[in-house]
NUSE-874057 format. One record per residue (C-alpha): x, y, z; residue in three letters. Coordinates in Angstrom, 2 decimals. Example, Ala and Ser with C-alpha at 12.3 -4.5 7.8 and 13.67 -1.06 7.14 Angstrom:
<rs>
(r (12.30 -4.50 7.80) Ala)
(r (13.67 -1.06 7.14) Ser)
</rs>
This chain:
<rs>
(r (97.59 89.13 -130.46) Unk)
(r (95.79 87.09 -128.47) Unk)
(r (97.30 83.04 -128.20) Unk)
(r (96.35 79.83 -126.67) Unk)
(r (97.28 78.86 -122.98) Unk)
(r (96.87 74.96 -123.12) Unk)
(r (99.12 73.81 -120.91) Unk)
(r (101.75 70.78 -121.77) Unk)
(r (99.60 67.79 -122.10) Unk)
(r (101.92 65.87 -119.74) Unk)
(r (101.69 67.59 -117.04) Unk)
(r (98.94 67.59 -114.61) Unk)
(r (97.79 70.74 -115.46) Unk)
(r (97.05 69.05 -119.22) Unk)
(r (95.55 66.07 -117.60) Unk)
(r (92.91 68.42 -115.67) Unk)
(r (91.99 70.46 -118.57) Unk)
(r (91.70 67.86 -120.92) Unk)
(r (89.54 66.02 -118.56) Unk)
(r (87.72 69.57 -117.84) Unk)
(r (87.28 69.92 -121.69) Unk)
(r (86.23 67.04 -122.27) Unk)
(r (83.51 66.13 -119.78) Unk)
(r (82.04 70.17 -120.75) Unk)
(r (81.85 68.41 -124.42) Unk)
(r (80.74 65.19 -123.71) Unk)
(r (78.05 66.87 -121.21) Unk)
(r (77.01 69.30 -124.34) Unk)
(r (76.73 66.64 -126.78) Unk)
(r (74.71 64.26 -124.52) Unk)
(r (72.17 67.70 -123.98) Unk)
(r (72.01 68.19 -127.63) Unk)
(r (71.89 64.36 -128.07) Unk)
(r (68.37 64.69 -126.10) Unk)
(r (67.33 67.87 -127.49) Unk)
(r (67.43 66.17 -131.16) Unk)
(r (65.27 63.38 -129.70) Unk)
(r (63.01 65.96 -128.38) Unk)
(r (62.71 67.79 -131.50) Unk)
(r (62.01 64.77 -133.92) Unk)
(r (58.90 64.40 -131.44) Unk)
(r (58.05 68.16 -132.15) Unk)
(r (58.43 67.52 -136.03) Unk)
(r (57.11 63.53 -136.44) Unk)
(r (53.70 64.10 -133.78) Unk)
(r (51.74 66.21 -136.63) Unk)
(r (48.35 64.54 -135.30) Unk)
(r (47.27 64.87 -131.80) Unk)
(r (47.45 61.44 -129.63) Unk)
(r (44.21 59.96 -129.03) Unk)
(r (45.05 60.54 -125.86) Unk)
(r (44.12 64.45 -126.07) Unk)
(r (40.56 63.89 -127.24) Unk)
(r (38.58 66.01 -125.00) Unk)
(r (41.82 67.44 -123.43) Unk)
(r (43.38 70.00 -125.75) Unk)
(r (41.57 71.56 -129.27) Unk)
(r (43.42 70.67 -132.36) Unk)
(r (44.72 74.64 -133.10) Unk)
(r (45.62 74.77 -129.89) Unk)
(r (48.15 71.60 -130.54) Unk)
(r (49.61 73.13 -133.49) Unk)
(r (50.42 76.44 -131.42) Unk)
(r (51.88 74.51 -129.11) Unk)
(r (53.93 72.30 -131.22) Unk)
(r (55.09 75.33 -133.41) Unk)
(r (55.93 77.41 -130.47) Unk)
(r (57.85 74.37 -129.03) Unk)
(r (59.81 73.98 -132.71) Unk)
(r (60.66 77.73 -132.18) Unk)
(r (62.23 77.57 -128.66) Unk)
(r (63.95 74.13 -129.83) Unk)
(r (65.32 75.78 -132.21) Unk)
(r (66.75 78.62 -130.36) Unk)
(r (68.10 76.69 -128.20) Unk)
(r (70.30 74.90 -129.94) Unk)
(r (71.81 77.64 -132.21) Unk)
(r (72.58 79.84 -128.63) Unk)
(r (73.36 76.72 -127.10) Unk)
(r (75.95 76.10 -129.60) Unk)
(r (77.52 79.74 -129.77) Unk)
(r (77.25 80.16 -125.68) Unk)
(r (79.43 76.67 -125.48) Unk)
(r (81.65 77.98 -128.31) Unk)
(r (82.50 81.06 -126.04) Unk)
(r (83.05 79.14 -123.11) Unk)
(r (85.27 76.97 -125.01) Unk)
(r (87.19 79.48 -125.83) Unk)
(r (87.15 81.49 -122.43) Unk)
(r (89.44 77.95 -121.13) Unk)
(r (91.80 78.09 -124.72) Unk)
(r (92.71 81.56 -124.62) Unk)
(r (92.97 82.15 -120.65) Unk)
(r (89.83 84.03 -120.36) Unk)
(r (89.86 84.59 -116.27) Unk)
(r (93.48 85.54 -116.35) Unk)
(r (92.43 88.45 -118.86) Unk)
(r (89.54 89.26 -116.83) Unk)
(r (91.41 89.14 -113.56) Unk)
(r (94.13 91.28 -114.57) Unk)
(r (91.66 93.83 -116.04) Unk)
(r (90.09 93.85 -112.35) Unk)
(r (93.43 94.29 -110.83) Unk)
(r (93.39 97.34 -113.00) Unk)
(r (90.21 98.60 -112.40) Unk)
(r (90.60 98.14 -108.49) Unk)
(r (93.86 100.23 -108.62) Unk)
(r (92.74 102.78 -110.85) Unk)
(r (89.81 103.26 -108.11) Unk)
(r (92.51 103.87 -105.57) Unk)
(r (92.84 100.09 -103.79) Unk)
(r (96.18 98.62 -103.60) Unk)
(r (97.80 96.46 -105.90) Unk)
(r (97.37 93.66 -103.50) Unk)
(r (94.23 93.87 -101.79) Unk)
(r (92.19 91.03 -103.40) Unk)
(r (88.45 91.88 -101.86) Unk)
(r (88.36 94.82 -104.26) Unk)
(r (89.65 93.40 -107.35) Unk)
(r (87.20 90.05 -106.82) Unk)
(r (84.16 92.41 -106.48) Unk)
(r (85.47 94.44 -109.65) Unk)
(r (86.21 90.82 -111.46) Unk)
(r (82.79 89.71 -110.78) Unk)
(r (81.53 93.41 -111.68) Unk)
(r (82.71 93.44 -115.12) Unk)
(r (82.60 89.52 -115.88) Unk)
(r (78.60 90.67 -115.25) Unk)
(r (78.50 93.25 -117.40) Unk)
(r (80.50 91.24 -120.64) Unk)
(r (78.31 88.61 -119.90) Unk)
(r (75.21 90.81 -120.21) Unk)
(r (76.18 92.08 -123.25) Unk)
(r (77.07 88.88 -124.86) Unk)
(r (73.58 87.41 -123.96) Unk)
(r (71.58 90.91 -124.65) Unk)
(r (71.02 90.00 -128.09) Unk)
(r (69.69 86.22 -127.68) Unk)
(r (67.70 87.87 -124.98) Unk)
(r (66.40 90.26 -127.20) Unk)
(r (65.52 87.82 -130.29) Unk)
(r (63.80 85.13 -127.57) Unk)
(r (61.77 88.21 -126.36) Unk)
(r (60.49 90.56 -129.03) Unk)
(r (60.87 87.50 -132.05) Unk)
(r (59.84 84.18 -130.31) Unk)
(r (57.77 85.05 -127.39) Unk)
(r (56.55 87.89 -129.70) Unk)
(r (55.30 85.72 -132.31) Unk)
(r (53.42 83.42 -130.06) Unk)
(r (51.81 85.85 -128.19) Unk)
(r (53.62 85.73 -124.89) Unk)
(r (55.25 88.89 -124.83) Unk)
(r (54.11 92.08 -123.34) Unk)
(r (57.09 93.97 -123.33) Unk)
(r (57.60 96.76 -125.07) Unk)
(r (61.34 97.62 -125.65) Unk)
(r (61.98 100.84 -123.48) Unk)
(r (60.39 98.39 -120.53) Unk)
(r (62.85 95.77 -121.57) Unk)
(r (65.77 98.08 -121.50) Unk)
(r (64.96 99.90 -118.19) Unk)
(r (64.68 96.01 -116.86) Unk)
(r (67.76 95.06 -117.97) Unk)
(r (69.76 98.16 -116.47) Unk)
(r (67.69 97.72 -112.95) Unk)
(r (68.59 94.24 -113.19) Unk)
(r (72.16 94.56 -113.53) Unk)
(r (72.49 97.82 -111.12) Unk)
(r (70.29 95.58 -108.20) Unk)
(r (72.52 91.86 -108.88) Unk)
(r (75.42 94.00 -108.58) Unk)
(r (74.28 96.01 -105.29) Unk)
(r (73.33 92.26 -103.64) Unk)
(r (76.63 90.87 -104.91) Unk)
(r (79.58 93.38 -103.74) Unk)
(r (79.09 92.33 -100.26) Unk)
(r (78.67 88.77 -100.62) Unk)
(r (81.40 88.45 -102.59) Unk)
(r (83.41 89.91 -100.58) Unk)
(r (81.96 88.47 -97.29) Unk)
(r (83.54 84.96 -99.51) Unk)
(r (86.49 85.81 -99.85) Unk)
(r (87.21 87.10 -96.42) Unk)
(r (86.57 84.75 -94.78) Unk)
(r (88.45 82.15 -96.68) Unk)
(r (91.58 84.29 -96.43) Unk)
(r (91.26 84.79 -93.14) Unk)
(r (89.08 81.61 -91.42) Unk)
(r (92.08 79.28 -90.61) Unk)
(r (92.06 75.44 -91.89) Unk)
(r (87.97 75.21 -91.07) Unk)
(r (87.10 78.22 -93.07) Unk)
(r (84.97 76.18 -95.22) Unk)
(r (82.64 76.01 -92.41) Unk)
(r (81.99 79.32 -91.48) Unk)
(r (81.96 79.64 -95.20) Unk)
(r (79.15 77.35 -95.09) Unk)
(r (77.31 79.19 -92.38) Unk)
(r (77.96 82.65 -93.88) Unk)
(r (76.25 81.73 -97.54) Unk)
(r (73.31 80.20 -95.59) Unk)
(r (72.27 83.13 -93.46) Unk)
(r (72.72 84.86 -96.35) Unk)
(r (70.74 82.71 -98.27) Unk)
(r (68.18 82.95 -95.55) Unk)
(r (68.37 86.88 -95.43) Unk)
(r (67.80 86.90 -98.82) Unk)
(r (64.61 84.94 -99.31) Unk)
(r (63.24 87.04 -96.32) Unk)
(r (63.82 90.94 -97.66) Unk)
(r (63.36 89.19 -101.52) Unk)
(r (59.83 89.34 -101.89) Unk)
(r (59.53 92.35 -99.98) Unk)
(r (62.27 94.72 -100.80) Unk)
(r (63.60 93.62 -104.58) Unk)
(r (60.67 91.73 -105.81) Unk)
(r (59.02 94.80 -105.99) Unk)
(r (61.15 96.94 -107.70) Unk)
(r (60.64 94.91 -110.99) Unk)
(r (57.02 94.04 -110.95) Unk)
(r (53.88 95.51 -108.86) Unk)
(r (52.30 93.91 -106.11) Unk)
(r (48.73 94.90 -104.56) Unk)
(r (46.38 92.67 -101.99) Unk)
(r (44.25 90.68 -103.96) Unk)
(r (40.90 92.54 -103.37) Unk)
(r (38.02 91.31 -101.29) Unk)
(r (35.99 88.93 -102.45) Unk)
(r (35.17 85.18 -103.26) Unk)
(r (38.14 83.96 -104.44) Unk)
(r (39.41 86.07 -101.73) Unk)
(r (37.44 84.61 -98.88) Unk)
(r (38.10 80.67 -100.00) Unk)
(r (41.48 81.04 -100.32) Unk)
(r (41.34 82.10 -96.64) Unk)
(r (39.38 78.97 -95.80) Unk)
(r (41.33 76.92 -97.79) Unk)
(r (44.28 77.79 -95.60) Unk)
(r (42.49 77.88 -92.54) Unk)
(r (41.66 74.11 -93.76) Unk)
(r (45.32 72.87 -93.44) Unk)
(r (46.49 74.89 -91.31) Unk)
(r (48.51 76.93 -93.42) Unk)
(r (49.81 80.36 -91.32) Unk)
(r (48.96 83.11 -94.12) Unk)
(r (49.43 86.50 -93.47) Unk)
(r (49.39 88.43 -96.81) Unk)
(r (47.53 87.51 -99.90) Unk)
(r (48.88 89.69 -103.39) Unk)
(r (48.85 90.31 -107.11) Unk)
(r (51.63 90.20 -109.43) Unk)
(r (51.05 92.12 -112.47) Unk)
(r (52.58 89.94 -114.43) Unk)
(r (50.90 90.61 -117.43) Unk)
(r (53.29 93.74 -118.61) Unk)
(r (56.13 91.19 -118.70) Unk)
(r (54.57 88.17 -119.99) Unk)
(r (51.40 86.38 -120.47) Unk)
(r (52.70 82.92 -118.85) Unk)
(r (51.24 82.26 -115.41) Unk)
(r (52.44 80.80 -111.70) Unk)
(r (51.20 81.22 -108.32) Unk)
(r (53.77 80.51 -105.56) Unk)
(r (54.26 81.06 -101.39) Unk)
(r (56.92 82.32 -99.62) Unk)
(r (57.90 83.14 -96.06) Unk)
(r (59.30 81.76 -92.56) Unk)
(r (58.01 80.11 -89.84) Unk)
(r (53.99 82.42 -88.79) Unk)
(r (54.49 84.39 -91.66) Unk)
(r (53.39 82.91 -94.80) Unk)
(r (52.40 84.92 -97.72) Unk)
(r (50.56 83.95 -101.73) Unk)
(r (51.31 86.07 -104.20) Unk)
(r (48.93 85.11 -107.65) Unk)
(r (50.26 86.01 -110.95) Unk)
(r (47.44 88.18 -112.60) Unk)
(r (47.24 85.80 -115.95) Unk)
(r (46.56 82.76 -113.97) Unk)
(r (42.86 84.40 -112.80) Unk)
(r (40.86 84.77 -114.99) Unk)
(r (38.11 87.51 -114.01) Unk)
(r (40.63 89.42 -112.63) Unk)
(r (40.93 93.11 -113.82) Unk)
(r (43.65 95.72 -112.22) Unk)
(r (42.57 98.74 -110.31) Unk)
(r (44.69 101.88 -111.34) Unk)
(r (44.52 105.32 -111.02) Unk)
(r (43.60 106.46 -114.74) Unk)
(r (40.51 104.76 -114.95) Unk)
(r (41.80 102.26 -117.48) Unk)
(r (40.05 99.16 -115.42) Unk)
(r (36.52 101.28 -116.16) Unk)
(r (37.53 101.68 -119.88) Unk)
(r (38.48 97.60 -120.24) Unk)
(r (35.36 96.74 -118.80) Unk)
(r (33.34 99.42 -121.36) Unk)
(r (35.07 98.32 -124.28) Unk)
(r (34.69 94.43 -123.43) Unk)
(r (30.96 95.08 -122.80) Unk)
(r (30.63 96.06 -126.80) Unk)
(r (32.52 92.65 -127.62) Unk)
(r (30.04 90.02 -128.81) Unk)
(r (29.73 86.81 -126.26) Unk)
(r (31.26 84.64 -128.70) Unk)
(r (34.52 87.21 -128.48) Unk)
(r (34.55 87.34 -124.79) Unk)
(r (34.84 83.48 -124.84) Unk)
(r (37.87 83.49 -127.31) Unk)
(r (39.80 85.60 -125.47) Unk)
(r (39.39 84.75 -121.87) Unk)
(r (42.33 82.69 -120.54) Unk)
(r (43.38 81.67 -116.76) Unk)
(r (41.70 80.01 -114.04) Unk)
(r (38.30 80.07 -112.48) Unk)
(r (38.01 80.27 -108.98) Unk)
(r (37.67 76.97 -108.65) Unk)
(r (40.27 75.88 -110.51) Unk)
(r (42.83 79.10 -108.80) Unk)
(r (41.83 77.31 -105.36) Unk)
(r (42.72 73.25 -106.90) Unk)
(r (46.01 75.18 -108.47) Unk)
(r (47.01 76.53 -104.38) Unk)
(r (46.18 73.39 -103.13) Unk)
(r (48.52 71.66 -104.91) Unk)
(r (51.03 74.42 -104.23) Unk)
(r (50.14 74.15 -100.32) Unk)
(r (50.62 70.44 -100.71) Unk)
(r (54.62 71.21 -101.34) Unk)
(r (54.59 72.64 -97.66) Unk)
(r (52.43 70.83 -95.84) Unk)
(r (54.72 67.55 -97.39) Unk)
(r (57.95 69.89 -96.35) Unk)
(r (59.10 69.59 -99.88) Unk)
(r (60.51 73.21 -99.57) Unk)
(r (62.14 72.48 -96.39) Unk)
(r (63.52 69.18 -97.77) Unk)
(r (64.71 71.11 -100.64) Unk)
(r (66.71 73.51 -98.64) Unk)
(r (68.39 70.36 -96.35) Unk)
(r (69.62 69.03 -99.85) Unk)
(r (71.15 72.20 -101.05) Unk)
(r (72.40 73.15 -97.31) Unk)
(r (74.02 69.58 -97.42) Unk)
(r (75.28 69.73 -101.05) Unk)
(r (77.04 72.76 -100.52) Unk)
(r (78.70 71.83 -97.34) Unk)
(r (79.89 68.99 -99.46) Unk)
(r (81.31 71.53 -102.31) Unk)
(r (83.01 73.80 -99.75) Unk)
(r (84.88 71.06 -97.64) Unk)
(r (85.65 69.80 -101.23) Unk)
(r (87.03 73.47 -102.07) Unk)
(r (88.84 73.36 -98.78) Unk)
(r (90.98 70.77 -99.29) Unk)
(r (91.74 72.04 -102.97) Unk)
(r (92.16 75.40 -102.25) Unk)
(r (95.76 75.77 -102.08) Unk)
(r (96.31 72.91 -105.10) Unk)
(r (98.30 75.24 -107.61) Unk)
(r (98.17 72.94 -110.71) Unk)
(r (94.37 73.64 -110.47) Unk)
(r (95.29 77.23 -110.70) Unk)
(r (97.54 76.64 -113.55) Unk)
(r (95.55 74.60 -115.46) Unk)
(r (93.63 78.48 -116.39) Unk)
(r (96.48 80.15 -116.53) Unk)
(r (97.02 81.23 -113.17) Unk)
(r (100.56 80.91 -112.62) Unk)
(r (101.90 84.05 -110.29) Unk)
(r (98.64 84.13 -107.70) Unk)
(r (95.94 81.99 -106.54) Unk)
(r (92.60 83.79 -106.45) Unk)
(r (90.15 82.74 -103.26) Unk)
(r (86.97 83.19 -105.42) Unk)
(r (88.53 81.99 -108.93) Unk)
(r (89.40 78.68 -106.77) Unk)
(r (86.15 78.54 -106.09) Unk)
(r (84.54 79.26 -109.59) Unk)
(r (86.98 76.38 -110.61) Unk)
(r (85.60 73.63 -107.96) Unk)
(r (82.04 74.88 -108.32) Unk)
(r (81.88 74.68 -111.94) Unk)
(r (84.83 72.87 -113.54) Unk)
(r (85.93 69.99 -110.83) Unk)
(r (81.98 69.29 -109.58) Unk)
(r (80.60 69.24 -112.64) Unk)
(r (80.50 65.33 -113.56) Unk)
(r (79.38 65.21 -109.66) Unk)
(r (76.38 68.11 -110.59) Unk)
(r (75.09 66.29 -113.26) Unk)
(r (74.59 63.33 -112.10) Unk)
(r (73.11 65.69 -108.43) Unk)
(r (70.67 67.75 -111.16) Unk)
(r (68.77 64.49 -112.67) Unk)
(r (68.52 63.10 -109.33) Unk)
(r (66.83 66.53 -107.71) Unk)
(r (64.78 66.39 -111.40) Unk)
(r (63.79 62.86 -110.65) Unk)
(r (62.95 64.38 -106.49) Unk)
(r (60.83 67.18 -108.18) Unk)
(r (58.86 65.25 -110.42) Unk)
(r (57.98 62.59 -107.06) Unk)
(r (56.86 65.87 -105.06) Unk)
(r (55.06 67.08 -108.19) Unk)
(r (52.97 63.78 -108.46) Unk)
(r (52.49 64.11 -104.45) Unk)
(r (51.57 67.69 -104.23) Unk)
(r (48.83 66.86 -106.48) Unk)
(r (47.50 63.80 -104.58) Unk)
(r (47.20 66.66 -101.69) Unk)
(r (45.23 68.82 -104.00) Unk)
(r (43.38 65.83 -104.27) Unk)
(r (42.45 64.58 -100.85) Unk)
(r (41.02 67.98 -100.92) Unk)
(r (38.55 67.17 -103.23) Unk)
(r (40.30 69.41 -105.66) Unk)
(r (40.95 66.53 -108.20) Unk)
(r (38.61 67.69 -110.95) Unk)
(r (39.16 71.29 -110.62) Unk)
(r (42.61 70.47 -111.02) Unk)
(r (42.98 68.90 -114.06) Unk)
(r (40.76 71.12 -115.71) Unk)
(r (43.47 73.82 -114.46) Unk)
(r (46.51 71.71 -115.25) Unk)
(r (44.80 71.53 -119.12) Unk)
(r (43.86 75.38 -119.40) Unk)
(r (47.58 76.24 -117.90) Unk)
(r (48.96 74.11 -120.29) Unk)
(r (47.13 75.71 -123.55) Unk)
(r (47.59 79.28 -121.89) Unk)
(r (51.28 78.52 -121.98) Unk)
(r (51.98 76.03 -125.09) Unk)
(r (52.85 73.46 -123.22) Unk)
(r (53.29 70.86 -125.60) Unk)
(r (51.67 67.55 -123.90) Unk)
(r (54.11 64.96 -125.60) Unk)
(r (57.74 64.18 -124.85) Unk)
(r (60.81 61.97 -125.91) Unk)
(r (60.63 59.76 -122.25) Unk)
(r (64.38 60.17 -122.01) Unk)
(r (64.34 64.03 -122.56) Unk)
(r (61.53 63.98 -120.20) Unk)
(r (63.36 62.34 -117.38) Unk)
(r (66.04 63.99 -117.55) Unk)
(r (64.85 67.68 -118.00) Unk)
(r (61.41 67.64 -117.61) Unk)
(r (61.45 68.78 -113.09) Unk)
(r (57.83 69.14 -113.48) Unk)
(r (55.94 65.65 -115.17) Unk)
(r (53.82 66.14 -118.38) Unk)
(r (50.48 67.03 -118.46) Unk)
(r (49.24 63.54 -119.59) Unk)
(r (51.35 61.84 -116.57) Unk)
(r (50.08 64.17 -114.37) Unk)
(r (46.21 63.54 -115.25) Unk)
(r (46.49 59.90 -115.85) Unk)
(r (47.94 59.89 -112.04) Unk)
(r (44.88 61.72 -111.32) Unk)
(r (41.97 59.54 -112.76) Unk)
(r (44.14 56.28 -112.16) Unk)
(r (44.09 57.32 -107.86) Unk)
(r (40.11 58.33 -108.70) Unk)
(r (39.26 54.68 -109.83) Unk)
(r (41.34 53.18 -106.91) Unk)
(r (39.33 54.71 -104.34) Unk)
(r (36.56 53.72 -106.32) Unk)
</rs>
């Protein structure tokens, strides 16, 4: 029978995991305090602000708002059961259990009974694979029942399954080593371990966003050279333009997982590369093998103009070249490098922290942990129990950081005579995707890393009549 293992609330263990439970509360009510604001909006805003005249169609408003009532909804029910479980992971010892069943595994696959590399990669192995299954079914009811309903997915369920195993199989390929790359080296790096712990998870990091798009990216969706052509040729020029090194231009066909849409750059340094999601363009078709592009185009040709129309979504080219610009603008302001100094600084911060804290044993205790002192469980403990007052407060200031290099990345766009193009884009993105385009301010500023659509065209047309 499985019992409690709150410890005596005199101690200091009790103090820390009161103070742990507690702040995890407080931080979920204050989250569900703001989702409820954000949900009245949903359910009170019935009638498009006369702000949207001209800006989004009345259906397209209700889609939008009913799709936004569905995820809202989610939300909070499997935000409520997911903090329920983690509640309970703390009462009932839930890392001790999973430790000692890792200890177990490890030694049953031949390691010794003290060699804690092994058991940390099997503790992280099978915490993985409980927490897949635990989240398979919200997964599964978000995919095939909400996004299905609104016409965003394009899964069908074998694809989702074989996704989910490759998923799991790659994470836990990547992980093994890292893991234990962590834990070595705080065993065995001396008092100043922290820093080559430090300089270990950034090459990694580094590594990582090198081989990513190149090596793992494309095991889970396919990527071809966007084909010659206009849209092709400008987006050349528009690099040339600013200078912006690109090497490789592709095509995500994004479209067999979802019908949402992005665009994004990656790469080090001469080596840039765009990859285009194939929903954001709009007059793009994919070349295969079977001939299917030549059948699309024969059976759209029998469609009536008036059908063609309704069912065209993405960007022109126009608008795909105003929608790069803006995402150019994030690195030719160094928002991405700026981005990896704060998170290069921030963890530096959380590993000295960890260092002096490492060897604290009530902070073991406080879980349960009172015969050993796991490297990577103290770590899991500072990361995500001690830091976390210190992460909130770190998360809406990076929101608040995102939403400053949102509103400058689209003055770039901008001063590249982009500005029309763009809001026409930012308006068709936001009714391919059911954005909805009002927001509870307070949910907005403290969630909302990318500003609403209104804020973002009013910033726009207010910068158009100052240079005017």
């Amino acid at each position: 029978m499985i019992s409690m293992v709150v410890p005596e609330l005199g101690t200091w263990e009790g103090k820390i995991f009161v103070g742990i439970l507690g702040f995890s509360w407080a931080t979920y009510m204050w989250e569900e305090y703001l989702a409820y604001r954000q949900r009245h909006v949903y359910r009170e805003k019935v009638e498009p602000p006369s702000e949207l005249k001209g800006i989004m169609e009345r259906t397209t408003y209700d889609k939008a708002r009913a799709y936004s009532i569905d995820k809202s909804n989610f939300s909070m029910v499997e935000g409520f059961c997911s903090h329920i479980i983690n509640t309970g992971v703390m009462l009932y010892g839930g890392l001790p259990v999973f430790w000692s069943a890792a200890g177990k595994m490890s030694e049953w696959l031949g390691f010794s009974v003290d060699s804690e590399v092994p058991q940390t990669v099997a503790f992280i192995c099978l915490a993985s694979a409980v927490n897949t299954v635990i989240n398979l079914p919200w997964s599964v009811y978000f995919t095939f029942k909400v996004e299905q309903k609104h016409g965003f997915n394009k899964q069908t369920p074998v694809f989702f399954v074989k996704d989910k195993i490759k998923k799991f199989i790659v994470s836990q390929i990547i992980s093994a080593p890292v893991v234990a790359g962590l834990v070595y080296i705080i065993k065995a790096g001396g008092d100043y371990f922290f820093l080559y712990l430090w300089g270990f998870t950034t090459a990694v990091m580094l590594f990582f966003m090198t081989v990513y798009p190149d090596y793992i990216a494309p095991l889970f969706d396919k990527y071809t050279p966007l084909p010659s052509g206009p849209l092709r040729d400008q987006i050349e020029e528009l690099a040339r333009q600013i200078h912006f090194p690109l090497t490789k231009l592709y095509v995500v066909e994004g479209s067999k997982r979802s019908a949402h849409s992005n665009a994004y750059f990656y790469g080090f340094f001469k080596n840039k590369r765009i990859v285009l999601y194939d929903t954001l363009l709009e007059d793009y078709t994919p070349l295969n093998e079977d001939g299917e592009a030549k059948q699309n185009e024969e059976e759209t040709k029998e469609e009536t103009e008036g059908e063609k129309e309704k069912k065209k979504t993405g960007c022109s080219t126009p608008e795909v070249l105003a929608v790069l610009g803006h995402e150019l603008g994030h690195w030719k302001l160094n928002h991405v490098l700026k981005g990896i100094i704060i998170s290069q600084v921030n963890l530096l911060l959380v590993f000295g922290v960890f260092g002096s804290l490492y060897k604290y044993s009530p902070l073991y205790r406080t879980f349960g942990f009172h015969h050993s002192q796991p490297a990577f469980i103290g770590l899991i403990i500072v990361m995500q129990y001690v830091f976390a007052p210190y992460n909130e407060v770190l998360q809406f200031l990076l929101t608040m950081f995102s939403r400053h290099n949102e509103f400058q990345a689209d003055a770039f766009a901008k001063s590249l005579g982009h500005s029309e193009q763009l809001t026409s884009a930012l308006v068709k993105l936001n009714e391919d995707n059911l954005g909805f385009p009002v927001y509870d301010p307070l949910f907005s500023a403290w969630h909302l890393s990318h500003p609403p659509i209104l804020e973002r065209i009013r910033a726009l047309e207010d910068g158009e009549k100052k240079e005017k």
